[in-house]
N, C-alpha and C positions, 0 to 999 in steps of 0.2 A: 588261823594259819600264819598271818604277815606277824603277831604277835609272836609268838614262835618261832619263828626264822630270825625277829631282831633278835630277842632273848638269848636263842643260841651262839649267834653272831659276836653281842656281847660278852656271853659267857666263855668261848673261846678266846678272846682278843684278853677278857680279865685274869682269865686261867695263864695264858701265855707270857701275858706280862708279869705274873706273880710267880709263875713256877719254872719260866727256861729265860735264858741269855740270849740277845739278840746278835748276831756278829755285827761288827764295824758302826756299831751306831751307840750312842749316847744313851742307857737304860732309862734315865726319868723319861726322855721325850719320845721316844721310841712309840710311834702307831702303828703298826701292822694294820694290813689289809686280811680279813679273814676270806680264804679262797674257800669256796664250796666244791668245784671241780674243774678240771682242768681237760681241753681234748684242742690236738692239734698243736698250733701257736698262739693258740688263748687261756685265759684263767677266766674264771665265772666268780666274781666274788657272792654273797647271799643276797645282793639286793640285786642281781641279774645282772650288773657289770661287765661287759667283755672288755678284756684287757689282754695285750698283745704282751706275753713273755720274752720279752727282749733278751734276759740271762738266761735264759732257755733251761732252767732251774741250775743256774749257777754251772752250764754247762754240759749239766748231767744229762738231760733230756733235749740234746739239740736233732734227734727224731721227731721230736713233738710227742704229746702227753694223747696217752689211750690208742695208742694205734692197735690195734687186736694180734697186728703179725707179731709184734716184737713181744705184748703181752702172753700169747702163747707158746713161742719160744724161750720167754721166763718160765711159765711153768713146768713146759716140757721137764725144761734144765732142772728144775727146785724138784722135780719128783725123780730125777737118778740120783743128782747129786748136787746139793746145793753149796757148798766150801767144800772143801779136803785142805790139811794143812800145807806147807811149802815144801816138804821132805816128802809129798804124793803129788799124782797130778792124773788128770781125765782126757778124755776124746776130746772135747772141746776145746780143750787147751792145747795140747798137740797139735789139732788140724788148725785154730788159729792162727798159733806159733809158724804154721810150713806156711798158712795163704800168706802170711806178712812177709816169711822170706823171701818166697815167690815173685813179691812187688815191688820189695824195697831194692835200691839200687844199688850196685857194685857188690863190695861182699858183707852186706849188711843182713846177718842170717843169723842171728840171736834176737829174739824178745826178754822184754824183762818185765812183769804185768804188775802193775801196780794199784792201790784201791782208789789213788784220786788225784789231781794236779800236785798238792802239797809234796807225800809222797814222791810221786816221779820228781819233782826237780830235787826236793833233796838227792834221791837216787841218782841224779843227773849229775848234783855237783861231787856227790862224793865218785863217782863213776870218773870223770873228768878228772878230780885228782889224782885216781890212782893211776888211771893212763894215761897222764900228761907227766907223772910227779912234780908239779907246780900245783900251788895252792891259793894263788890268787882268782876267785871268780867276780867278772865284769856283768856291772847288772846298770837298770836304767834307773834314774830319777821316776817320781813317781809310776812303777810300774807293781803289777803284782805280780808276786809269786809266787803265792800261798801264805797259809797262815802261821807255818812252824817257823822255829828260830831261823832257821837257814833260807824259808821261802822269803818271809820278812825282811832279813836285813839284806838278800841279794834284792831284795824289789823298791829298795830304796826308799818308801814311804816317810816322809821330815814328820809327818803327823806320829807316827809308833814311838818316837824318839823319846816323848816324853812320858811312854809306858815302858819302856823295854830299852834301855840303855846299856844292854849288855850284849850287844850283837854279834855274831858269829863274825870270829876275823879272819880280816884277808876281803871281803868284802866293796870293791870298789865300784863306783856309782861313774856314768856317764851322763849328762845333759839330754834330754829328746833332739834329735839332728835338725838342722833347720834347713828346709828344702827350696832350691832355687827354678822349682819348674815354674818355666813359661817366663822366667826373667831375662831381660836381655842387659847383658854389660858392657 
């Protein structure tokens, strides 16, 4: 059985390295962790490892992984209607759209639903331009903000520079502020 469990392990971690791209990391040196399963704010790698999901998978799962309420109310959803394109829309979209109106403040009563961080800030910046009409967006020195043209070069990363020299303009970058709590002058 423990012969089997490496072997797969292996075979995962060699399959992955041969056949997908790893984000933000250098391909030859690149080790992945092979995760067996995941519940809560842990991963289980194959040798029985708990390891504390700090990226909460890059975001996406900061419920934590396997909870049964949120798994059920996936497939509720996937068995009416899993997508519809953007020129349709469902219950769930509608009643989420009004609880967000609901909460957000002043007259802040439009959503705009997007599939992932990237996405929404693009959507942000082009959004900003067109209700500002100004075209300058202020982003931070080493920040992120995704991975498309526009999250990229508003997130200021000096490391992309010398992949991707062609950055979306208007683009200007601030320093991290430096904070004077607790100093006395």
């Amino acid at each position: 059985m423990i012969d089997t469990l490496i072997s797969n392990k292996e075979q995962i971690i060699n399959d992955s390295k041969q056949f997908s791209l790893f984000s933000w990391s250098a391909q030859a040196s690149v080790n992945p962790i092979a995760i067996e399963r995941a519940e809560g704010v842990y991963l289980y790698d194959y040798d029985g490892n708990k390891i504390i999901d700090f990226s909460s998978g890059l975001m996406s799962v900061n419920i934590g992984h396997g909870d049964q309420r949120v798994t059920d109310a996936v497939v509720e959803q996937m068995q009416k209607v899993s997508f519809v394109t953007p020129t349709c829309t469902t219950e769930i979209r509608a009643k989420l759209a009004k609880k967000l109106a609901e909460i957000c403040p002043g007259d802040l009563n439009k959503a705009f639903f997007t599939l992932c961080g990237t996405s929404s800030v693009d959507n942000a910046i082009k959004l900003a331009r067109l209700y500002t009409g100004r075209h300058k967006i202020i982003g931070r020195y080493r920040a992120f903000h995704g991975g498309s043209i526009g999250g990229m070069s508003v997130g200021g990363d000096p490391r992309k520079l010398a992949n991707d020299s062609q950055q979306m303009p208007n683009s200007i970058h601030l320093d991290d502020p430096y904070y004077f709590f607790g100093m006395k002058i």
